[in-house]
Phi, psi and omega in degrees: 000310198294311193303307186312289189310340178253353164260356174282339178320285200307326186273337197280346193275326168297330200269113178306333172304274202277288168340315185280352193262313193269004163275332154314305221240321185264007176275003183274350194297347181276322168279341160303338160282316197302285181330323172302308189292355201250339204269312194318295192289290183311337138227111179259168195300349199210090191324328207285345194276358181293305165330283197295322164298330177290316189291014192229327164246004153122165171312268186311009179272000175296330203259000169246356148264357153278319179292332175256010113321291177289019204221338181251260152340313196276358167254358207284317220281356174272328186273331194273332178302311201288352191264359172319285216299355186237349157279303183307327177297332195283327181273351176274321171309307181317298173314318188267162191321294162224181197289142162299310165195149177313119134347281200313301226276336176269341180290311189299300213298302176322313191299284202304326168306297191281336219218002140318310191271339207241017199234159346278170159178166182312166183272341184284325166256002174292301172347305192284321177340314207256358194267162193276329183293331186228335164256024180275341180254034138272296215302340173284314193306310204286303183310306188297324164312305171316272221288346168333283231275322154348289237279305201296313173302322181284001158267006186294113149283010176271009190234001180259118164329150181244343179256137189259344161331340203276111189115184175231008156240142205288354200247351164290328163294333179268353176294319204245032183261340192256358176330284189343280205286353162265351161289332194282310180319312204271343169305318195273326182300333199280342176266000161278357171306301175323303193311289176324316195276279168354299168299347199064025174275123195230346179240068182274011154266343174255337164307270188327317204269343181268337155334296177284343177255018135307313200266006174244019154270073190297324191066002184239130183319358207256132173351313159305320165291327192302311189261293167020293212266292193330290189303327205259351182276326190298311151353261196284356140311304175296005165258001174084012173263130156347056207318289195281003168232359159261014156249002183328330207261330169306293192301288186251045144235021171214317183262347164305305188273357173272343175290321180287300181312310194303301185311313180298302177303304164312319164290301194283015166093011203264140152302166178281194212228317218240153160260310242246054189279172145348275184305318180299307193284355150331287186296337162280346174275057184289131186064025159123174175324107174116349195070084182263292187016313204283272204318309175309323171294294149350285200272351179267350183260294212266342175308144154269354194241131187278008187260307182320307187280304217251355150327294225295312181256016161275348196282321186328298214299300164291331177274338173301000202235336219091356195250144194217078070344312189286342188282280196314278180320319223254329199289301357244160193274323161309097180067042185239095173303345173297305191282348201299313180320318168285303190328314168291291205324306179305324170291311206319314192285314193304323184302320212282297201315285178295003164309282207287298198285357154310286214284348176276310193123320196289004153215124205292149184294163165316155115192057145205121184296116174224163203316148168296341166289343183286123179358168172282149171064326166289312161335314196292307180307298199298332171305322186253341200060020182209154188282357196265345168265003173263351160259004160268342175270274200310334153332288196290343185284328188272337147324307198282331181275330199303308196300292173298320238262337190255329180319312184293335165287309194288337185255295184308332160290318200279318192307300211293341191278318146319309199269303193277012150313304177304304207288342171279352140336297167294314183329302177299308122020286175245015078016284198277009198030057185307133174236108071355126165047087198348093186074319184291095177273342157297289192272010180274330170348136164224181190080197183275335182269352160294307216263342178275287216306308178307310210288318201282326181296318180303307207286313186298024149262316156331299206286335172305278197309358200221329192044081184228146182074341180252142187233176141249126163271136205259108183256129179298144144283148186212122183254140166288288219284002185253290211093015193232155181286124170255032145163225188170119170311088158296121173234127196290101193261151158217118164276078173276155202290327172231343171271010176096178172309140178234134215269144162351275244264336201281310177313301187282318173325322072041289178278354202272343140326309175250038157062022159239022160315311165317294229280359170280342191268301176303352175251345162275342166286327174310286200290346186291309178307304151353293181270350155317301172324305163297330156311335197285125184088014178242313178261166184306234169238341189257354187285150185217156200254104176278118165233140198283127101004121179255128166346265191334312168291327187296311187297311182348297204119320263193350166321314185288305151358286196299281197338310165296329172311268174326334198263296186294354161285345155248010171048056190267160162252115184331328133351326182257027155238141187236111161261148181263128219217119187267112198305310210281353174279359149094007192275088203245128167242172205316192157273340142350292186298310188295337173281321176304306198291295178334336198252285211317301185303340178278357191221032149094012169272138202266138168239153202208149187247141177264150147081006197307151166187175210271025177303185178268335141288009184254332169306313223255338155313320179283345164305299174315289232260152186263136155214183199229009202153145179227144147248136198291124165324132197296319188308326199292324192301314211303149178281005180267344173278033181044187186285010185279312174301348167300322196245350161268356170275334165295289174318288195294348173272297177307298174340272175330301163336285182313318188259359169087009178285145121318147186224169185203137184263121200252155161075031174280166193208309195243195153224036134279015092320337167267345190280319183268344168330291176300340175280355174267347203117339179303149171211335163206135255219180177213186195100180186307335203281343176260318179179101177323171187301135170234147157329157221257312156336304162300303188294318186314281177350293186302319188276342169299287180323317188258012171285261182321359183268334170298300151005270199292313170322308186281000000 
């Protein structure tokens, strides 16, 4: 099941609609918080806190949380429309040869298109229009028609301008190569206007919403109407439409007067009369539309992810009130499938429960009115008057985390099989050397691998400045005529919290985008000296710890500086450090550079070219460079390259002699690959076949161990 659920996830992710509608609808989130918090205060759970907030931020703060209500809410559904029409042009451009239309130019055409269809009309219901509560399911239908209908005309070449001259600016021409097909767009919307008006439709946001909410007004009390009303409000959540207000016409022609009535028999000494009211789905919406409270619990017992937990509780603050919009959008529960099964199942199963437990007697029907905001289980009590209804909302509260709770695991597995998708994208990514945007081959990005690059970029600054999550592993050198490690790699680990491990080349690629490579080289010259230092007496005095070096620190000019610093700050003797200058960056450096390397080496730090083979650059490096040792490219070892790497390994051996280098063979694996290594001449080597990269403990361990073996040998 779970397999099924990640690939219907995964095609549904694929599909440019529904990616831009829920990137549309989570570009709102920001004003979807501010609005919540202002909705809070303006009905807070206990009528007494209105009074003490006027005495506490002054008279006018009632009237600046209506404006910023209206300013937020009362807007989303005109700004969601615009972030459709401007994500989807931007993923359909991306597909073709070249763009279709500017995003902005298809976003104004979309808008005019929506204020076409929803025009003339009173100001009070242009308001509802454009607002998330009533006017989100035209403007996704209009976004969505609109920019279709755009898009496909502005690829008609018979509707396309053909000269691009006109004007003296270059974006005026493209205004007017697509003129046609958005005058043509905003033409056909104005004759579905007519058609409409014709029909007599003069209100097409009240028309739709009261249409639909008619045909679920029945008047009758019963468990069918009950889940009927649930499912079909849950239904248009899961498009981010406001489920219980594009039902409004339900709410006051059945369920308002059934709330008044229940309210009436309780002052007059009566039972209540009705189940199915106002209050009961308060109460049944805990933390909002879905129970989300449940889902918010969820992810604070069951996430594995520190990003998950801290959603969860900026998400908490509003859901305790009811309001779950920053939940929907942000998580988001909108156009997810994973969630979409509890989101319905949890009201459905919660209705049947408080259903059951009415129509029995064990919990009295609603009749007594209190804020909608108010929290769960208090809710329950004050609704009901009796404590046997706060133990039935906590039931169903408890119903909702059992329910949410494996989802939650389930999504967070479909995030990690995406994210390390993405993240062996970037791998690949800086594996071919794209030099992009002057070098940033990461943050040049767009898309989801743009937005992993950012996100992975923010915490490896953090993670630099805290020196948090990165570590080094240590892979032993190994000389065969000894039988002993003569020294050992450092190597740059980042355990991130929540994607794993993140591979090397992405870390540096990463940093050397955001222009922190020193200060990424200097916490690895730290810590590599640090454990050299702890080692002293357990290896030998000559043993030496190689760390690899990045373009940029060679290029400072300043490299011999930062080195010299570490090694006397842990009181190391320059000899036992080997830096690595990585053949493939492709690199000759000025003489700035070339003088930093030049000192280090006069004053006994070893330099060693990574990554080596007989190219013209590796050639034009041995020239450059002073070094003391090359290591042979892992590629030349395999035994599937026949005898020409046999005989560029020889040559790199004769060379490496001639010129008085040490040579170290990288990547050995098995042994039959050191056997024919050695039948070349090689004695010393580094790979899987001695020892993976280890915790610093391990390698100690490791390098002891084959210390006694020599030993017990000699």
């Amino acid at each position: 099941m779970k397999i099924d659920v990640i690939g219907f996830a995964d095609v549904l992710s694929r599909i440019p609609m529904l990616n831009a509608l829920q990137r549309g609808l989570a570009l709102t989130l920001p004003l979807i918080m501010v609005g919540a918090l202002a909705l809070l205060f303006q009905h807070p759970p206990f009528p007494e806190l209105k009074p003490f907030f006027a005495i506490l931020f002054g008279p006018q703060f009632d009237t600046v949380l209506s404006i910023l209500v209206s300013s937020t809410f009362g807007i989303a559904a005109l700004l969601a429309m615009c972030g459709y029409a401007y994500v989807y042009s931007n993923l359909r451009n991306t597909r073709e040869s070249t763009p279709i239309a500017s995003p902005v130019l298809v976003v104004m055409v979309t808008v005019t298109c929506f204020f076409v269809l929803v025009a003339p009309t009173e100001q009070a219901t242009l308001q509802a229009a454009i607002s998330l509560s009533f006017g989100l399911p035209v403007a996704l239908l209009v976004a969505i028609g609109s920019t279709e209908v755009f898009l496909r005309l502005a690829r008609m070449q018979v509707l396309r301008i053909k000269s691009k001259s006109i004007g003296q600016e270059g974006m005026i021409g493209d205004v007017f190569t697509i003129m046609p097909a958005a005058g043509l767009t905003i033409i056909l919307f104005a004759i579905l206007k007519a058609v409409l008006l014709s029909l007599g439709s003069t209100d097409v946001v009240a028309d739709l919403n009261g249409t639909l909410a008619k045909t679920l007004t029945s008047g009758a009390d019963t468990l069918g109407f009950g889940l009927t009303y649930i499912i079909v409000s849950q239904v248009f959540w899961l498009f981010g439409i406001h489920g219980p207000n594009v039902l409004q016409a339900v709410q006051d022609l059945q369920m308002a007067p059934a709330s008044i009535a229940n309210n009436i028999a309780v002052i007059d000494g009566k039972p209540p009369e009705f189940i199915f009211t106002s209050q009961f789905f308060d109460l049944l919406h805990m933390g909002g539309s879905g129970a989300t409270l449940g889902l918010i619990i969820a992810m604070l017992l069951v996430s594995r992810s520190p990003s998950t937990r801290n959603f969860a509780l900026l998400a908490a603050l509003p859901a305790l009130c009811n309001v779950n919009e920053p939940l929907l959008y942000g998580l988001p529960i909108v156009l997810n499938p994973i969630f979409a099964l509890p989101f319905l199942l949890v009201p459905v199963v919660n209705t049947i429960v408080m259903y059951l437990a009415m129509s029995t007697d064990f919990m009295p029907l609603t009749g007594h009115q209190v804020a909608w905001t108010t929290p769960a289980i208090i809710n329950g009590y004050a609704v009901t008057g009796s404590v046997n209804g706060a133990l039935v909302q906590a039931l169903c509260l408890l119903i909702s985390v059992v329910v949410y709770a494996p989802f939650v695991r389930l999504s967070e597995r479909v995030a990690a099989l995406k994210g390390q998708a993405a993240l062996q994208s970037l791998l690949v990514i800086t594996e071919q050397g794209d030099n992009r945007s002057a070098g940033k081959r990461l943050l040049s990005r767009t898309g989801d691998l743009g937005r992993l690059a950012l996100s992975l970029a923010g915490d490896l600054e953090i993670a630099v400045k805290r020196r948090g999550h990165l570590f080094l592993e240590y892979q032993p050198q190994i000389c065969l005529r000894s039988g002993r490690a003569f020294g050992a790699e450092a190597l740059l680990r980042w355990d991130h919290p929540v994607h794993g491990r993140i591979p090397p080349p992405v870390i540096i690629q990463l940093a050397e985008d955001l222009g922190i490579m020193p200060e990424l080289g200097d916490f690895v010259l730290d810590l590599a000296c640090a454990q050299r230092k702890d080692w002293q007496g357990s290896v030998p005095d000559d043993f030496m710890i190689a760390v690899n070096v990045a373009p940029a620190q060679i290029l400072s000019g300043t490299l011999d500086q930062r080195v010299f610093a570490r090694l006397d700050a842990h009181f190391l003797p320059t000899h036992v450090l080997m830096l690595e200058i990585t053949e493939s960056t492709m690199l000759i450096p000025d003489d700035a550079a070339l003088a930093s390397l030049e000192r280090m080496r006069e004053h006994g730090v070893r330099i060693a070219l990574d990554d080596f083979g007989m190219g013209h650059t590796s050639l034009r490096y041995l020239r450059a460079l002073p070094l003391d040792e090359v290591k042979i490219d892992r590629s030349l070892t395999q035994s599937d390259q026949g005898e020409v790497s046999g005989h560029i390994i020889s040559s790199i051996l004769d060379l490496s002699r001639s010129l008085d280098f040490s040579t170290v063979v990288e990547g050995v694996e098995s042994e039959d690959q050191l056997a024919r290594l050695q039948r070349l001449g090689c004695t010393r080597f580094q790979g899987y076949f001695f020892s993976r990269p280890q915790a610093p403990d391990q390698c100690l361990a490791f390098i002891r161990s084959l210390a006694e073996k020599a030993e017990r040998a000699a």
